[in-house]
C-alpha positions as CSV (number, residue, x, y, z in Angstrom):
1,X,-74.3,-149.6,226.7
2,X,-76.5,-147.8,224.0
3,X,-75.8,-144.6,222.9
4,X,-78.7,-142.6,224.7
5,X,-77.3,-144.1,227.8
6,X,-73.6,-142.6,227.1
7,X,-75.1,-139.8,226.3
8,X,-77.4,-139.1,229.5
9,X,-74.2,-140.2,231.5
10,X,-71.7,-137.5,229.9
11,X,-74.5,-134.8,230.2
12,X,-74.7,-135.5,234.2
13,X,-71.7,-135.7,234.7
14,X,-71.1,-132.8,233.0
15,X,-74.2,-131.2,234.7
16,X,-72.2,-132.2,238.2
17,X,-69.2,-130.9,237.2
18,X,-70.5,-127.5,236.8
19,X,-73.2,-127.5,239.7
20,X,-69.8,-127.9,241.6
21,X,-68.0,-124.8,240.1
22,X,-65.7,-126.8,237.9
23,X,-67.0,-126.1,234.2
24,X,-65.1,-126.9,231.0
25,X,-63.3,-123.6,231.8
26,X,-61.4,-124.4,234.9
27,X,-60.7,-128.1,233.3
28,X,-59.0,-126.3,230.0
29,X,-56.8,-124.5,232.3
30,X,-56.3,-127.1,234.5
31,X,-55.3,-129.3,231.6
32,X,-53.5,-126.8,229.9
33,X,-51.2,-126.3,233.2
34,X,-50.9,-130.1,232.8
35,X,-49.7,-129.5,229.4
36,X,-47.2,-127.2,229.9
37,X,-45.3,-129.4,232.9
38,X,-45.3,-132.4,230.2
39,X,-43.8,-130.6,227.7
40,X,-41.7,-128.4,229.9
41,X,-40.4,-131.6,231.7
42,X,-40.9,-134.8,229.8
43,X,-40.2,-133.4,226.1
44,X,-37.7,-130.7,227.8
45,X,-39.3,-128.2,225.2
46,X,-38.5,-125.3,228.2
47,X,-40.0,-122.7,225.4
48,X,-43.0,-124.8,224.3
49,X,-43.7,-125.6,228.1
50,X,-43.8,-121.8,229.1
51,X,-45.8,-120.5,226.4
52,X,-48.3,-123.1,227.3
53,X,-48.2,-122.3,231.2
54,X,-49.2,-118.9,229.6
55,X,-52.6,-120.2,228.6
56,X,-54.7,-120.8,232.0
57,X,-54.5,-116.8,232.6
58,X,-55.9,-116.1,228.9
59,X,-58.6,-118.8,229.3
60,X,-59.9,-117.7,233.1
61,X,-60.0,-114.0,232.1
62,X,-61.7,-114.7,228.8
63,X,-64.6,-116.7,230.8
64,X,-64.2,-113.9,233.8
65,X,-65.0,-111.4,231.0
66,X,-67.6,-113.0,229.7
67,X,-69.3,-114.1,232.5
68,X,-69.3,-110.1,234.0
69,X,-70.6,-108.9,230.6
70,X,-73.8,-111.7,231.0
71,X,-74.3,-110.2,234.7
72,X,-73.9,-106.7,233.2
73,X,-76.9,-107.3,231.4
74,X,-79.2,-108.3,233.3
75,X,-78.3,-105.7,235.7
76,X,-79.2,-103.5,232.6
77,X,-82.5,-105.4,231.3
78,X,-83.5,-105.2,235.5
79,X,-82.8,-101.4,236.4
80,X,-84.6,-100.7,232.8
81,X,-87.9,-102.9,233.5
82,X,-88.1,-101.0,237.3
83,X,-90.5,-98.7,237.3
84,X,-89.3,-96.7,240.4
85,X,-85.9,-96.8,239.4
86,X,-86.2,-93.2,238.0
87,X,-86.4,-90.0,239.1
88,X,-89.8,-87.9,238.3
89,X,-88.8,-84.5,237.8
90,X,-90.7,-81.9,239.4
């Protein structure tokens, strides 16, 4: 395979991944969950494992966050560009 081909096959099925609702922030939790059982019980670091299982929380707020500040926004830029969106004073 060349490397344009690799290329165009990672970016769809990247593009697929988050047409579906599963971006690259849903698979770093999911993989850091993943992380924290190997290392709570295949290493049997219990510390290690827990302070990983801590990460998913962090990571899905952080995107929650930022995704509400994007649609706070454009809710801003869209109320400022309506025209009858304020009051005349009489």
């Amino acid at each position: 395979m060349s490397d344009t081909t690799d290329v165009d096959e990672v970016s769809g099925i990247a593009q697929e991944l988050d047409d579906n609702g599963i971006g690259p922030v849903v698979l770093a939790s999911v993989g850091s969950v993943m992380l924290a059982l190997y290392y709570y019980y295949v290493k049997g670091d219990e510390q290690r494992g827990q302070f990983v299982g801590l990460w998913p929380s962090s990571i899905l707020a952080l995107a929650t966050y930022i995704k509400l500040t994007e649609i706070k926004n454009v809710l801003d830029d869209h109320v400022s560009e309506d025209p009858h969106g304020s009051e005349d004073e009489s």
